[in-house]
C-alpha positions as CSV (number, residue, x, y, z in Angstrom):
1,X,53.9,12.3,-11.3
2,X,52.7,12.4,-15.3
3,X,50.2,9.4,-15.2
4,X,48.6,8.0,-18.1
5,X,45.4,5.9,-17.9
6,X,44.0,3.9,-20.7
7,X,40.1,3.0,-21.1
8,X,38.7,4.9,-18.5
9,X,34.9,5.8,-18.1
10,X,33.4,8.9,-17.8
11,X,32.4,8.3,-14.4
12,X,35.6,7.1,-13.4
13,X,37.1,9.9,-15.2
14,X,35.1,12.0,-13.1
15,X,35.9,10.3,-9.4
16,X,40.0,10.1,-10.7
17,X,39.6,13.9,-11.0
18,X,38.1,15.2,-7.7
19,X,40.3,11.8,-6.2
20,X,43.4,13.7,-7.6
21,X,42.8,17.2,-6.8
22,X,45.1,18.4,-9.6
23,X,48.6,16.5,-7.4
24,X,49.4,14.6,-11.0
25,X,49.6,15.7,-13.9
26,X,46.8,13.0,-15.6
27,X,46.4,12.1,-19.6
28,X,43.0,10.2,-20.3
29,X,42.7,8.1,-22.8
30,X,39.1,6.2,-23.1
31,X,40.5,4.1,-25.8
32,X,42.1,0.8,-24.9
33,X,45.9,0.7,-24.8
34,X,46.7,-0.6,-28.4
35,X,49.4,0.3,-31.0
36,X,47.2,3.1,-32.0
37,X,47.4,4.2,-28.5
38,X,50.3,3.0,-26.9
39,X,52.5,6.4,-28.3
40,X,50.3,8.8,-25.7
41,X,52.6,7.1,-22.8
42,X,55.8,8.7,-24.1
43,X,57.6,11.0,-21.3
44,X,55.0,9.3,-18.6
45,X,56.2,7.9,-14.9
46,X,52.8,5.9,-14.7
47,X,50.4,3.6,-17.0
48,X,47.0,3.2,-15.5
49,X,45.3,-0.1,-17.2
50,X,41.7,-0.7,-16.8
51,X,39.6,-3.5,-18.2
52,X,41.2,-4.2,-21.5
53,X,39.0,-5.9,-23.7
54,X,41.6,-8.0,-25.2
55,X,45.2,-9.4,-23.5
56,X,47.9,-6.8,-23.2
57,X,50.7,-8.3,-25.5
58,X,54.4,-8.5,-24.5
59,X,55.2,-6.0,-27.3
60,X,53.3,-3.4,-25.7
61,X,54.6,-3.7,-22.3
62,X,58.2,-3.2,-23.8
63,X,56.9,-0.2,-25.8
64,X,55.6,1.2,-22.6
65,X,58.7,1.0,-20.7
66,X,60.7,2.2,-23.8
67,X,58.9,5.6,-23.6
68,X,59.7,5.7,-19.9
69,X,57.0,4.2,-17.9
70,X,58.3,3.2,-14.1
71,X,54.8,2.3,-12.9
72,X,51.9,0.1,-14.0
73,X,48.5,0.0,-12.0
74,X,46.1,-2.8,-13.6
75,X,42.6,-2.4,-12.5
76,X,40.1,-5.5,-13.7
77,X,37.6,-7.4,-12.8
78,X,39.2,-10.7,-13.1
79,X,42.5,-11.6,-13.8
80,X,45.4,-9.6,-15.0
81,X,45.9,-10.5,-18.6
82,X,49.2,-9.3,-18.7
83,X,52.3,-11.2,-18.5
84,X,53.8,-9.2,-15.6
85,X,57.3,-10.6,-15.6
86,X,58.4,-8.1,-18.2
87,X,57.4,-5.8,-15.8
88,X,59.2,-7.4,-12.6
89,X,62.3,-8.4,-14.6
90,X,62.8,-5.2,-15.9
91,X,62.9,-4.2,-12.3
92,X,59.6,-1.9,-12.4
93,X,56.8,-1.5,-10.0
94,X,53.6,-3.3,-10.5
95,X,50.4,-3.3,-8.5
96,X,47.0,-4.4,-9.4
97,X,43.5,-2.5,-7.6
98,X,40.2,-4.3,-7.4
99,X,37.6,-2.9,-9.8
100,X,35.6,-0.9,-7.3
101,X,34.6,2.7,-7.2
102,X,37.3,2.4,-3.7
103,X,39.8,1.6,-6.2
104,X,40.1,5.3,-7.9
105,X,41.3,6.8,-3.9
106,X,43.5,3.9,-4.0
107,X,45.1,4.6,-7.1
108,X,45.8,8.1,-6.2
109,X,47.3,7.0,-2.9
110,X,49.5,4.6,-4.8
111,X,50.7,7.3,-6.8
112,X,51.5,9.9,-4.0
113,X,53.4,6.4,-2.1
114,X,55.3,5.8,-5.3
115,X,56.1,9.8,-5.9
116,X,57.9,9.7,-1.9
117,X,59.8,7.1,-3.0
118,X,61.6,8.7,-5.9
């Protein structure tokens, strides 16, 4: 799966890495997703979302999905501030992790789950 994951840490970067052990093909970006950054998803199955600092708009959902993206994992510590029925009524998968160092295994297990069912 070609995953793309937006404001990641360097530790985190470093867990998602041994986590994955090279199955998908991963694209860090440590900024936040943003129209600046939003054009690294293009040709991607999978949007990884972590801790925006600001609400992800509407606009850049659709972009997202315009360049391809199936899958969206939102990992945050509190809510999702992202309005996910874009997202379900465009007939996408959606799942949001718990902010935890368990969460990076669980995202990679989520991935390998969603790759089966293709």
């Amino acid at each position: 799966m070609k995953v793309i994951v937006y404001h990641i840490s360097q530790e985190d970067k470093k867990l998602l890495a041994l986590a994955n052990r090279k199955k998908h093909k991963i694209t860090i970006i440590v900024d936040p997703l943003s129209e600046a950054t939003v054009h690294f998803a293009e040709a991607k199955d999978t949007a990884i979302i972590i801790d925006q600092e600001n609400p992800v708009s509407n606009n850049l959902i659709l972009k997202l999905i315009s360049y391809g993206i199936k899958y969206f994992i939102f990992r945050f510590q509190e809510h999702v501030p992202v309005d996910v029925s874009i997202i379900q009524d465009s007939g996408l998968k959606y799942i949001t992790v718990p902010d935890s160092k368990l969460a990076i295994s669980s995202i990679i297990e989520i991935l390998d789950a969603w790759e089966k069912s293709d």
